[in-house]
N, C-alpha and C positions, 0 to 999 in steps of 0.2 A: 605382449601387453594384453590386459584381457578388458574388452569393450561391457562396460555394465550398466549402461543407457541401453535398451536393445530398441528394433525400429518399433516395434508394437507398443510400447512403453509412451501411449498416445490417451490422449482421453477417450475415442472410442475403446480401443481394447480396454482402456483400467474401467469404465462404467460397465461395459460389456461383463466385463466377469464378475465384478462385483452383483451384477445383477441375475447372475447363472447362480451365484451361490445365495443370496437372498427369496430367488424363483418372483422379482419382483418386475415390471415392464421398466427399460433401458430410462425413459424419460424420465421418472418417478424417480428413479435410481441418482441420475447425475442432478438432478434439480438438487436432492438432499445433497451430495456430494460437494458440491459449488456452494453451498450453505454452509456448508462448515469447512470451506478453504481444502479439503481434502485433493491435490493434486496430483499428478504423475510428476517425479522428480524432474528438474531439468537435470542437463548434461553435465556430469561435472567439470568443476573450472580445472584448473592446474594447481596443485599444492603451491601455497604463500611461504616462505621465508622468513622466519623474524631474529632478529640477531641486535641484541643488547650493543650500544653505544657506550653509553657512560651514567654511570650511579651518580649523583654529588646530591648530600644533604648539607644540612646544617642547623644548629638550636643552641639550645642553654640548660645544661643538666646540674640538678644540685649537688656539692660536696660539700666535705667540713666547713668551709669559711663562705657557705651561703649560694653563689650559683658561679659556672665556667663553662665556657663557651666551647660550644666543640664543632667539626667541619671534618667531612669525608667526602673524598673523591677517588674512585674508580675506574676507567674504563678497559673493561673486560676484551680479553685476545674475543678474536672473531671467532677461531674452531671453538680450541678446551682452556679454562681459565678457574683458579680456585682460590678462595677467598679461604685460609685460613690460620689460625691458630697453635700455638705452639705449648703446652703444656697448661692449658688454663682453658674452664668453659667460661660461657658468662661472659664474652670478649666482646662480644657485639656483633660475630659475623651473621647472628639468626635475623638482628635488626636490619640488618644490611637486606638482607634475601626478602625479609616483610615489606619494606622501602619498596625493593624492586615491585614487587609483587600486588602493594599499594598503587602503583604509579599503572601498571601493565593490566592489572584484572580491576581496575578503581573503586576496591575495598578492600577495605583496613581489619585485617587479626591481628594487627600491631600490641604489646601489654600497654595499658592506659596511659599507666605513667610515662614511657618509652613514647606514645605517642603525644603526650603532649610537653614534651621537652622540643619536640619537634618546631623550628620555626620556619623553615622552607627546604622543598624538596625538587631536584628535576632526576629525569630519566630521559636518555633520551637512546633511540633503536631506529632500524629500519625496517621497511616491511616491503620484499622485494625492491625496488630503487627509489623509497620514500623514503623520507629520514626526516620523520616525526619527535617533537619534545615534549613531553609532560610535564609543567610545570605551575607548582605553584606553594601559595603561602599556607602556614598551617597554625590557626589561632584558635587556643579553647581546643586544639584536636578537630575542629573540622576545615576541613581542604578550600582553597578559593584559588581557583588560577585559570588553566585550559591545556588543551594541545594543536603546538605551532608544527605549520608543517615551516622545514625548510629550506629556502630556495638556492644555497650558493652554488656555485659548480659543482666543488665536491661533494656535495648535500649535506655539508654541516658548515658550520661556522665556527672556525677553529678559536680555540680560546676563551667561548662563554661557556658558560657566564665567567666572567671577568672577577677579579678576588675583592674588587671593592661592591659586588652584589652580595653581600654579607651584612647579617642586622651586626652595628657596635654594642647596641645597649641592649639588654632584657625589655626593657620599661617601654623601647619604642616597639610599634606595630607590625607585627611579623609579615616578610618576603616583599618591605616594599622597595627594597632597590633590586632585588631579583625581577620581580613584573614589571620596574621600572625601564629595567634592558629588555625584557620581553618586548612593550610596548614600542621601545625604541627600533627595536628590530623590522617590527610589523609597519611603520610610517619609510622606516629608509625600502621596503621591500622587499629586508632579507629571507623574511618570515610571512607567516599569517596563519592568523584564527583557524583552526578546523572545528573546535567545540569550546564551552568555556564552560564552567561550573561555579555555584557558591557557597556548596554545602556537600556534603557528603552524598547523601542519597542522588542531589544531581550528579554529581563526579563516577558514581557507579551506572545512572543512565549513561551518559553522555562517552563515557569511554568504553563500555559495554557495547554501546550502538556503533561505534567507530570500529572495533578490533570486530565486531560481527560482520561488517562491511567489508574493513581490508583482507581479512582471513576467508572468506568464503563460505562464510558457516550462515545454513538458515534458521530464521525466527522460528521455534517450535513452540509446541505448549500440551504437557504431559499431563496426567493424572495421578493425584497423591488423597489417595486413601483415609481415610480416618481414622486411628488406633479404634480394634473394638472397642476399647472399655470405655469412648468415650461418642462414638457415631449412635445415633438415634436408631440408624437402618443400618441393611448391608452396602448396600448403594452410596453412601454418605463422602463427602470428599470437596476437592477441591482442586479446579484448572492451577497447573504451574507452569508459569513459563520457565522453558528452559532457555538461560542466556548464558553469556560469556561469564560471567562467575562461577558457572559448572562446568566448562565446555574446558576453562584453563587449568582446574584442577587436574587435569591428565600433564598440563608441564612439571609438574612437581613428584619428584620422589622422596618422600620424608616419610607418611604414615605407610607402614605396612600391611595395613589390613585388606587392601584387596589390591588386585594387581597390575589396574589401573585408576585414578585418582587414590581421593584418602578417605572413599567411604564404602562398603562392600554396596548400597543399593542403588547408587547410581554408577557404580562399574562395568554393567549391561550395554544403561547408551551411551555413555562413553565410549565405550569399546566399538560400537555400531558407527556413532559417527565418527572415529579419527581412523575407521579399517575403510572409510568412504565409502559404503555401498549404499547407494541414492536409494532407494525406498524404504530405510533403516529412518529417517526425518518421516514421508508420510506416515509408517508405523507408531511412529511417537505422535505426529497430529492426530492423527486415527481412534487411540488410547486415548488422549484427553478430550474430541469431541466424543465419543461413546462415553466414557462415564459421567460428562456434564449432561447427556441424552437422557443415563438411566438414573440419575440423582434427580432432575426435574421429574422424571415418571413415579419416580417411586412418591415424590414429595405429592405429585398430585393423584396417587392412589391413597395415600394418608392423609391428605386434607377429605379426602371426599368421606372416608371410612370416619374422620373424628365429624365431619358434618350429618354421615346419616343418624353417629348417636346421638348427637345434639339436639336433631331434629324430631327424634320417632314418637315425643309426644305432643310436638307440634300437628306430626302430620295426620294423628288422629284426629284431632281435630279440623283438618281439613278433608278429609273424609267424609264427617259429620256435613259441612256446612255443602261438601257437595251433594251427600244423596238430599237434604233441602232443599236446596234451591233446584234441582232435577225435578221434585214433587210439586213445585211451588210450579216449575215453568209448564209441568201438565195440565195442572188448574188453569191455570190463567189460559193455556190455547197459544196455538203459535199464528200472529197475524201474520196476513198476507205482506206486511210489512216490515220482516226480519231485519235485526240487525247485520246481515249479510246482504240484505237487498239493496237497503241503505247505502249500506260501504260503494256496493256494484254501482249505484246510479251516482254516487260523490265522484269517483273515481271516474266516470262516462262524463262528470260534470269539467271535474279537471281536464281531463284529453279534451275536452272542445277547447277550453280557456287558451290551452297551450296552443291546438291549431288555430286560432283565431291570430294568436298573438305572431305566429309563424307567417298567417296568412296575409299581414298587415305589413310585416316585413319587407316580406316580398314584391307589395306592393308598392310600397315608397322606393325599396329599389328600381322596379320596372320605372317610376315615375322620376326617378335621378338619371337612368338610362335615355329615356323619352325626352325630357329635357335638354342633356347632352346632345345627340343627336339634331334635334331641331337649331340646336345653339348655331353646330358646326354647319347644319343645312344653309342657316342665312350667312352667315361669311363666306361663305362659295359664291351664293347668288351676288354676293356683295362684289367680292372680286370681277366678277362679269360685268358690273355694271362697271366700276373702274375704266377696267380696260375699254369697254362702249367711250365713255369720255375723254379716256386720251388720246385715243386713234380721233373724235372730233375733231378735238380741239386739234393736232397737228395738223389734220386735211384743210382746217381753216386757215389757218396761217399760212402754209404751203400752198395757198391759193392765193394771196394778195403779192403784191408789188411795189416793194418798197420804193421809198420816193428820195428821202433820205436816210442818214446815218441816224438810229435812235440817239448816239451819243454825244453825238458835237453837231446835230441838223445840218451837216453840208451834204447839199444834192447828191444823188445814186445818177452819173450823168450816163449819156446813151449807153457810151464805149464799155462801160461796166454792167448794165444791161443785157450786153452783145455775152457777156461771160455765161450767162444762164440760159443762155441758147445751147451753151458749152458744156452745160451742166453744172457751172462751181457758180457757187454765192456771188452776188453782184457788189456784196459790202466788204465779205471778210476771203473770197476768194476762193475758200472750203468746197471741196466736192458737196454737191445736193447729192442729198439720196433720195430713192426714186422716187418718182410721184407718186402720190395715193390718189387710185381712181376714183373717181365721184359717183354715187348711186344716181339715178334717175329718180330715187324715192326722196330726193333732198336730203332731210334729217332721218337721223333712225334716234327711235325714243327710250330712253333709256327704261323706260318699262317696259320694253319687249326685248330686252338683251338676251332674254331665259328661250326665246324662239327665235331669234337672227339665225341667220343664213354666211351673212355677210361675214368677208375673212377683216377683222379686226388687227391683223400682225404685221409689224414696219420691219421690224429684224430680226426676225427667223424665219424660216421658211415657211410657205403659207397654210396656212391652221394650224399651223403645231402646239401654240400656247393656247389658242379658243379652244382646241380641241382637249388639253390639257386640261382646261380649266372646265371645261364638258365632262368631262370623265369621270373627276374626281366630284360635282356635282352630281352628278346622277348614281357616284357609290353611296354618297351618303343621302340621299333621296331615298335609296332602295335600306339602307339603315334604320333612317326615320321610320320608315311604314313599318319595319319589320319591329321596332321597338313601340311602335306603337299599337301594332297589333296583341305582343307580349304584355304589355299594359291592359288591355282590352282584358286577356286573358287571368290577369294578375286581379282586376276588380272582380270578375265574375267569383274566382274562388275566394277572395273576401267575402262579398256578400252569402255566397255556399257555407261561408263555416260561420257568420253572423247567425244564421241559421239556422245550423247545428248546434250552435252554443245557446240561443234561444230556446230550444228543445230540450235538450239534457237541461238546463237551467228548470225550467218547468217540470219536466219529471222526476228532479229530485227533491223540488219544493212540495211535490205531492206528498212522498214519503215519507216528508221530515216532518209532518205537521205533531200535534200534540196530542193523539190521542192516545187515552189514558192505557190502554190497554197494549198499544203498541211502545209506549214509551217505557210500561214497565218490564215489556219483552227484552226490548233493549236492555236496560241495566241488568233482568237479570242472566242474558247470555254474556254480557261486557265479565259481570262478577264471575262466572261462572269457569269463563274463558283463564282470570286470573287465577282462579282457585285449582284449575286442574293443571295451569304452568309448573304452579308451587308443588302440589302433589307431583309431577314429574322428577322437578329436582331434588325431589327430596326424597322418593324414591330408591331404594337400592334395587341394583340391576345393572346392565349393562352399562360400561362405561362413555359409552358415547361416541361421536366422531371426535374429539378433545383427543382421547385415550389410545382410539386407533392410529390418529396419526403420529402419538409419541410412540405406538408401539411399531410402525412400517419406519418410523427412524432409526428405532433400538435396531432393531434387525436389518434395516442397511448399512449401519455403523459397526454393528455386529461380523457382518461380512467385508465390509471394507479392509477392519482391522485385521478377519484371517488373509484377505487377500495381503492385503499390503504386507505382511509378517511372512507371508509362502514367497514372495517376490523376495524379502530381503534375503530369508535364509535360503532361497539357491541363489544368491548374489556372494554369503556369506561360503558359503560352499567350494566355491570357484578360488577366495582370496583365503580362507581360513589354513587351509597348509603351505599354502607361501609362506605367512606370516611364522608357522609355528617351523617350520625348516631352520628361517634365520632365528629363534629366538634357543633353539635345541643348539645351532650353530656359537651363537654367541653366548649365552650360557656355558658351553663349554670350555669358549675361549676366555671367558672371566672365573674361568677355576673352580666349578662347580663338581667336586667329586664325583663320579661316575653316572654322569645323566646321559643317559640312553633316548629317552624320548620326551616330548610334552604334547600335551593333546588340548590348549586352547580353543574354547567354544564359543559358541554365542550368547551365552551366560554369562560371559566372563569367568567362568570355571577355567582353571588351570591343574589338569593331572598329567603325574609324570610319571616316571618311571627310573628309578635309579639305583643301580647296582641290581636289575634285574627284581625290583622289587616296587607294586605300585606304589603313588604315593602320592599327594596333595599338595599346594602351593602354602595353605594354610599349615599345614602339619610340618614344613621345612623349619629349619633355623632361622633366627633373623639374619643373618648375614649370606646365606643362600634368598631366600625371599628377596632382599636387597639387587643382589644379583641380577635374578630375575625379573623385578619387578623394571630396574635399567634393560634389563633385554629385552623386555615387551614395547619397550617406549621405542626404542631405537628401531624394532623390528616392524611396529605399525610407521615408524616413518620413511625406513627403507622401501617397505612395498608401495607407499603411496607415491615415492617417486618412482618407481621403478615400471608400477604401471598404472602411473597416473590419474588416480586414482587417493585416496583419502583425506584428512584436513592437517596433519600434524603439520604445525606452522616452524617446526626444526628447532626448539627453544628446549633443552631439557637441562629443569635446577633437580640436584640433587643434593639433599640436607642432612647435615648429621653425617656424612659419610665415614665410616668407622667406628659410628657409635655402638652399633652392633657388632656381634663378635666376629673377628674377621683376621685371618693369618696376614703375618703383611706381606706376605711371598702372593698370596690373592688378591689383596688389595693393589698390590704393583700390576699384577697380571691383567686384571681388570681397567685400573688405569692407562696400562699401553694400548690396551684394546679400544678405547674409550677415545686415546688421540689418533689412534688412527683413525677411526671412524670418522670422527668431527675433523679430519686435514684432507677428508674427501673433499671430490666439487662440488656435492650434496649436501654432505654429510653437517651432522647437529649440532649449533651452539651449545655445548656444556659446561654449566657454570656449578663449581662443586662447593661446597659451605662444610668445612670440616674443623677439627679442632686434632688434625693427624697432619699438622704441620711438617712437621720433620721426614714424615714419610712420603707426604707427596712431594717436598720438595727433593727429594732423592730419585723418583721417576720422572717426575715432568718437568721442562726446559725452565729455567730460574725467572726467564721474563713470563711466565703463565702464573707462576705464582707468588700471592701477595701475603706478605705475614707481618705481625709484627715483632717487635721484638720479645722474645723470653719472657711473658708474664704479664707483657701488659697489652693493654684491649689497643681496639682496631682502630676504635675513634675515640 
């Protein structure tokens, strides 16, 4: 298996060289870079799966006697499965394949009238162990519905839609008893919403952004050119995103013209992203930031060129009015009092205003802090004094001698007396706790609580709480001063820049005063100053700092894109003869006369070689090209499982098969090959759309294929 994320494949190394080959500094480099989403690919995931469940439409198409109702249901084998016809084109199995295709890519090539017979449509698939439904109503030809995922065990819900989700009449409102079981589904919890839609253009976001998610494929956005005959510049164009309406044309084999999807010009990225080589996505961002880079450049090299002709007989005249007023400002003398002096002492004016205003600040702060602090100072002092008065008042008490009971006045007689000898209460019997000794200084005054001595504590150990309450007093005492000191310091520099401000005020009021000579200095360096702007920009010459920084983008974008492009193609290098191995291989096992070799590039070029003579994918027959154009599908999905590596989601419709000329000893041969491949453990859902009824159903097993009868259509 060959690893194509490599460890350098980091943003230092991707900025790193992009910036060896711009010769620009690494910073400059990634700044642009991250500006325009340009990344190092992440890792690739694992190839997704996606495998068709079941077709079912249904509508009202007109015949002779006015309109009849018609109803199709399919659900295609898992490997190889083919939808066709028996002696008659024009049967309906192209609409069957549009249906699909509507439902899966959520946009309509449906023919008009075809789609608007249409009155509801479901589809429903998996995508690896998801089993998602598509469904909805289809009125006037535009879609309203969503996709359910669904929750049973076996990830579907056997039996819907049920056969009375079918419109009875024309006349009533298209798919409301189909979204009526939808709805029902979603309340009982079989189901639910993953996106809804209610118009076409939403139904092409909304399930574009869903298969971009489950599939593994990222948001890119390319550049598309301008026909010359119709681009103003070379440069001229326009960002495209690339999404899942481009990305699914590679499941389809019907047009032959190039030899992956159905257009030769985007068979490049195609090929780049379903061969999975992660830097083939940056390449494609790379490409559309650089020519959105050099279209802005160009556009603002042509405005300036149509502004200088615009201008060049304005700017003679501003030529004129400068050498003027240059003559006029020598007359008049330049005062001491320039309009530069001016500005210099306004501006010395402002810087005070602002430190003043700073200085004022910081003073009300100091003065909020100061306050604080003294707040906390007295509720400390306060607490001290507390405690001074309670330790009184209990020494008082604890000193008298009860006489009686406070409660019921009966005597405290001797014998209960005798208990306080004992140490316990004489009334209520209670242990005393000890006595508090008495001071010789009598009272202590609760104004000197802040200098006592005296231990004030009954039940802690002795000082523990005075000294607590000492502590925390004398932290915030030393607080106080220090906020007060800061205060001190906090007015002196107000008044400092009161005084500054007072000064600049003064010196600029000198400047500014009215005299005549300085004032008309003024206006005329103000005009002058404007006149020579104008002449700058209107000037031709150098394009500016504008110009140079569109031109240091151009050229990191420049370089990014060779980088990212030299990264993909040895990525491309590595997987491109795997790929062309199995498609030489399978090609010759679907009966392709004497193919020797095929040389698959990163063009999307396809030369071969057969019967020992070169030759072209385009210059083959249709029924060779056919061949191949199935062998290339199969062969980018082989290797992407094989070595884990690319996006092909295992889904391949092939349309028209046998419309082109084709032996039916090749068309067998090709067919057997085709179930074997898809009865692998891998191997690809293929759903064939033919009108070569009779001959597939002679190869492939009777339950793969669906026909109808001799002549007449499918639905």
């Amino acid at each position: 298996m060959i690893g194509l994320v490599a460890d350098d494949d980091t943003w230092e190394s991707w900025s790193e060289a992009v910036a060896r080959r711009c010769g620009l500094p690494v910073d400059e480099v990634e700044l642009v870079l991250r500006d325009a989403g340009l990344r190092p690919p992440r890792a690739g995931g694992k190839p997704h799966q996606l495998r068709v469940i079941r077709i079912d439409f249904a509508g009202f198409m007109p015949d002779g006697e006015g309109v009849r109702p018609f109803t199709f249901t399919w659900d295609p084998p898992g490997a190889i499965g083919a939808l066709a016809t028996i002696g008659r084109n024009q049967a309906g199995k192209s609409s069957v394949l549009e249906v699909l295709r509507w439902a899966v890519r959520g946009r309509c090539r449906m023919k008009e009238d075809v789609r608007h017979w249409m009155r509801q449509v479901l589809v429903e698939f998996d995508i690896d162990d998801e089993r998602l439904c598509v469904v909805f109503r289809v009125e006037g030809g535009e879609p309203d519905g969503g996709v359910l995922r669904l929750r049973s065990a076996d990830r579907g819900v056997p039996g819907w839609p049920t056969p009375t989700a079918r419109d009875d009449d024309p006349a009533q409102r298209p798919g409301n008893a189909l979204l009526a079981q939808a709805e029902s589904l979603v309340r009982t919890g079989a189901a639910l919403w993953v996106c809804q839609f209610g118009d076409a253009a939403a139904m092409e976001r909304e399930v574009g952004t869903l298969m971009l998610d489950r599939l593994g494929f990222d948001r890119l956005s390319g550049w598309q050119r301008v026909s010359a005959g119709i681009a103003a510049q070379a440069d001229d164009g326009a960002s495209s995103p690339l999404g899942w309406p481009l990305w699914s044309t590679a499941l389809g084999v019907g047009s032959l013209s190039s030899v992956i999807g159905d257009r030769p010009e985007n068979a490049q990225r195609l090929l780049q992203i379903y061969l999975g080589t992660p830097w083939a996505g940056t390449a494609v961002d790379a490409r559309g930031a650089l020519g959105a880079a050099q279209q802005l450049r160009s556009a603002e090299r042509r405005r300036r060129e149509q502004d200088s002709e615009a201008s060049a007989p304005r700017l003679d005249a501003l030529l004129e009015e400068e050498r003027q007023l240059t003559a006029r400002l020598a007359e008049v003398g330049r005062s001491a009092h320039t309009a530069q002096e001016v500005d210099r002492r306004l501006r010395a004016f402002q810087t005070a205003a602002v430190a003043l205003a700073e200085a004022e600040g910081t003073l009300a702060e100091a003065a909020r802090r100061l306050g604080a602090s003294e707040a906390h100072l007295a509720d400390a002092e306060a607490d001290l004094v507390a405690l001074c008065e309670d330790r009184l008042a209990r020494r008082f008490f604890h000193s008298v001698t009860p006489t009686c009971c406070p409660r019921c006045d009966t005597r405290v007689s001797a014998e209960r007396m005798r208990r306080e000898q004992d140490g316990r209460c004489s009334l209520c019997d209670e242990e005393l706790a000890p006595a508090i000794p008495t001071q010789d200084t009598g009272q202590v005054s609760t104004s000197a609580v802040a200098g006592a001595d005296v231990d004030l504590v009954d039940d802690l150990p002795p000082d523990e709480e005075e000294t607590a309450l000492r502590s925390g007093r004398d932290e915030l005492r030393d607080q106080r001063d220090e906020d007060d000191r800061q205060h001190d310091r906090a007015l002196r520099s107000r008044g400092s820049a009161q005084v500054a401000l007072d000064s600049a005020r003064a010196a600029f009021e000198e400047v500014a005063g009215r005299d005549p000579d300085t004032v008309e200095t003024r206006e005329i360096e103000t005009r002058l100053a404007v006149v020579r702007a104008l002449i700058s920009e209107r000037s031709p010459g150098p394009a500016g700092e504008t110009s140079a920084l569109q031109d240091e983008r151009v050229r990191i974008l420049e370089a990014a894109e060779t980088e990212a492009k030299a990264r993909r193609d040895r990525q491309q290098r590595s997987l491109l003869p795997i790929v062309n191995e199995h498609i030489l291989n399978l090609g010759q096992c679907f009966g392709i006369a004497q193919l020797e070799a095929v040389g698959l590039d990163g063009a999307a070029r396809l030369p071969v070689r057969q019967g020992g003579v070169k030759n072209s994918y385009s210059k083959m027959t249709a029924g060779e090209q056919l061949r191949l154009k199935v062998a290339t599908a199969v062969a980018l999905l082989r290797v992407g499982r094989t070595e884990g590596v690319g996006r092909h989601p295992g889904l391949i419709l092939i349309d028209s098969l046998g419309a082109e000329e084709m032996a039916e000893d090749d068309l067998a041969q090709m067919l057997q090959t085709l179930e074997t491949l898809a009865e692998e453990g891998d191997g690809p859902q293929v759903l064939i759309f033919s009108a070569r009824g009779d001959e597939l159903s002679r190869v492939l097993r009777p339950e793969t294929v669906r026909t109808p009868p001799s002549g007449r259509r499918l639905w």
